[in-house]
C-alpha positions in Angstrom: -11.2 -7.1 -45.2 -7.9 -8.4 -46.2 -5.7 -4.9 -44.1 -7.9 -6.4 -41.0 -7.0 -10.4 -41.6 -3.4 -8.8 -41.6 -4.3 -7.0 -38.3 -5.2 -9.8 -37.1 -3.1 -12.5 -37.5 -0.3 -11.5 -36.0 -2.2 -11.5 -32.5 -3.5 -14.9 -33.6 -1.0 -16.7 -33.7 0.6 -15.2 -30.7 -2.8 -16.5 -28.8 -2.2 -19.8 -30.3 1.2 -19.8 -29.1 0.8 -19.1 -25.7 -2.1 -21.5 -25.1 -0.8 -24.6 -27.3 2.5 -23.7 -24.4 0.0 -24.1 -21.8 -1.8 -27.3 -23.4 1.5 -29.1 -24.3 2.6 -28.4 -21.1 -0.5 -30.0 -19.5 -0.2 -33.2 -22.5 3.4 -33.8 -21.7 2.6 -34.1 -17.7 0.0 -36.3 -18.4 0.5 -38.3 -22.0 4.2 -38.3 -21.7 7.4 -36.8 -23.8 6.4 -38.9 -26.7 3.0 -36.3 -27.4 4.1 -33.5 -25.3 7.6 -32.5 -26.9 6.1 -32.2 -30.3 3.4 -29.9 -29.4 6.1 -27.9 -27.4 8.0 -27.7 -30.2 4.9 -26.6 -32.5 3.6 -24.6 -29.9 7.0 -22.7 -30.0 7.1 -22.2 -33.6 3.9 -20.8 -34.5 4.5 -18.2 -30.9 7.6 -17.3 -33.3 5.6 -16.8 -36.0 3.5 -14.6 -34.5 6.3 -12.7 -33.0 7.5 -12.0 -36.7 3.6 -11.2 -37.8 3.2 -8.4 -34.8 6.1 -6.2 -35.7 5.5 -2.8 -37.0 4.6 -3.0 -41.0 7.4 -0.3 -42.5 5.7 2.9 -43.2 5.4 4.6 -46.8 8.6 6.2 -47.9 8.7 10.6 -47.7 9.3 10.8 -51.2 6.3 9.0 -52.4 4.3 10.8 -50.1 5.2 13.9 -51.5 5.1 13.0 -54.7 1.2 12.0 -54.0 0.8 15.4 -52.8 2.6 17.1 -55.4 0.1 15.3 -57.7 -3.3 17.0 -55.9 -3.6 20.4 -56.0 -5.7 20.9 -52.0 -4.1 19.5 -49.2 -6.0 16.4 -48.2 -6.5 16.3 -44.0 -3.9 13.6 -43.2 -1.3 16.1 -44.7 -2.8 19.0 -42.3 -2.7 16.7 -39.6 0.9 16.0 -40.1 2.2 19.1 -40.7 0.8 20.7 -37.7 2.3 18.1 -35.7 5.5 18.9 -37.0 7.3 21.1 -34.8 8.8 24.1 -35.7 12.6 25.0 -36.1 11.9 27.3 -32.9 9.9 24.6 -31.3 12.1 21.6 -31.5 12.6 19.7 -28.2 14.6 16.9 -27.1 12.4 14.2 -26.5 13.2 11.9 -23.9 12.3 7.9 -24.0 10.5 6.0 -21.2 14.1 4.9 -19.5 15.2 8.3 -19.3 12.2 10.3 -17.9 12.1 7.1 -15.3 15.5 7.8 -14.7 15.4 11.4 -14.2 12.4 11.4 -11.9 14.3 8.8 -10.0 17.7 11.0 -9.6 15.2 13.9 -7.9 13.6 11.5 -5.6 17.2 10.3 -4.7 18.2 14.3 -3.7 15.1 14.6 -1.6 15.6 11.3 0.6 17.7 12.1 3.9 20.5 9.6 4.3 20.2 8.2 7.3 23.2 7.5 9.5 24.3 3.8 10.6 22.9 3.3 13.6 23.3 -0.1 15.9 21.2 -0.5 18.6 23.8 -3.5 19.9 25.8 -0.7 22.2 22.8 -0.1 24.1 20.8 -2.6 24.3 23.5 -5.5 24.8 25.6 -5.1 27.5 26.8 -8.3 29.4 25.6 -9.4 32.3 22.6 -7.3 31.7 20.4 -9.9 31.0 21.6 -12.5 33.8 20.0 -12.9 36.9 21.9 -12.6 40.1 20.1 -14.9 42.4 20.2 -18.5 42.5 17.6 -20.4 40.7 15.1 -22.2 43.0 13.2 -25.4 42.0 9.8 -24.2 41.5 6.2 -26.5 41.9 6.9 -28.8 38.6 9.8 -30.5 41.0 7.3 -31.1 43.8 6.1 -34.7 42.2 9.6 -35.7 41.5 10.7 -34.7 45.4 7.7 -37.1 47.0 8.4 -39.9 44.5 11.9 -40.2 45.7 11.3 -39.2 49.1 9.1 -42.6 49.1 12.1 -44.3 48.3 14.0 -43.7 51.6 10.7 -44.3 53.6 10.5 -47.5 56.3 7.5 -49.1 57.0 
């Protein structure tokens, strides 16, 4: 019971962390700086604390390990199961981290991609005067009101 508290908190107070964030955020907006920048604050400190309580717990030293085994005369399973995941002097390989297979599969995507060359389409598609028309604009029938208002104007009667 006590191996899962210790499991356990770490995650806890993480959870607590992120939503006393979210809730001090929401108390400051609301109640002010006066409530909200201590919750921040605690909200901050116990996210840190369970930072600290999710790292890694250090593993048992070699030497007491094989001073346990040294001790029982069969090997127990864990030990079976370690030693066959141990690789051999013939079978050692390099192992390569998460970065570096990324990295490398990357690099042969790279090779396979054509390079494109720099192409403007500006040459041919923009050529001056292309786009002007040669013929004198005409007013069309939105002028037509404007034409009989003033041509009222020079009317006798």
């Amino acid at each position: 019971m006590k191996k899962l508290l210790l499991k356990l908190i770490g995650p806890l107070f993480a959870a607590i962390g992120v939503f006393g964030l979210a809730g001090s955020g929401i108390v400051w907006n609301f109640l002010g700086r006066s409530l909200g920048l201590p919750s921040t604050v605690i909200s901050l400190l116990v996210l840190m604390l369970g930072f600290v309580l999710l790292r890694p717990l250090a593993r048992s030293s070699p030497s007491s390990s094989a001073s346990a085994s040294a001790s029982t005369s069969s090997p127990s399973k864990s030990e079976v199961k370690e030693e066959s995941l141990m690789p051999s002097s013939g079978e050692e390989k390099v192992a390569l981290t998460t970065a570096e297979s990324i990295a490398r599969e990357l690099a042969e995507s790279q090779k396979l991609i054509e390079i494109a060359p720099p192409v403007n389409f500006a040459p041919d598609m923009l050529l001056p005067g292309k786009g002007l028309q040669g013929r004198k604009r005409r007013p069309g029938a939105s002028l037509r009101g404007y034409k009989a208002m003033a041509g009222e104007l020079f009317e006798t009667k």
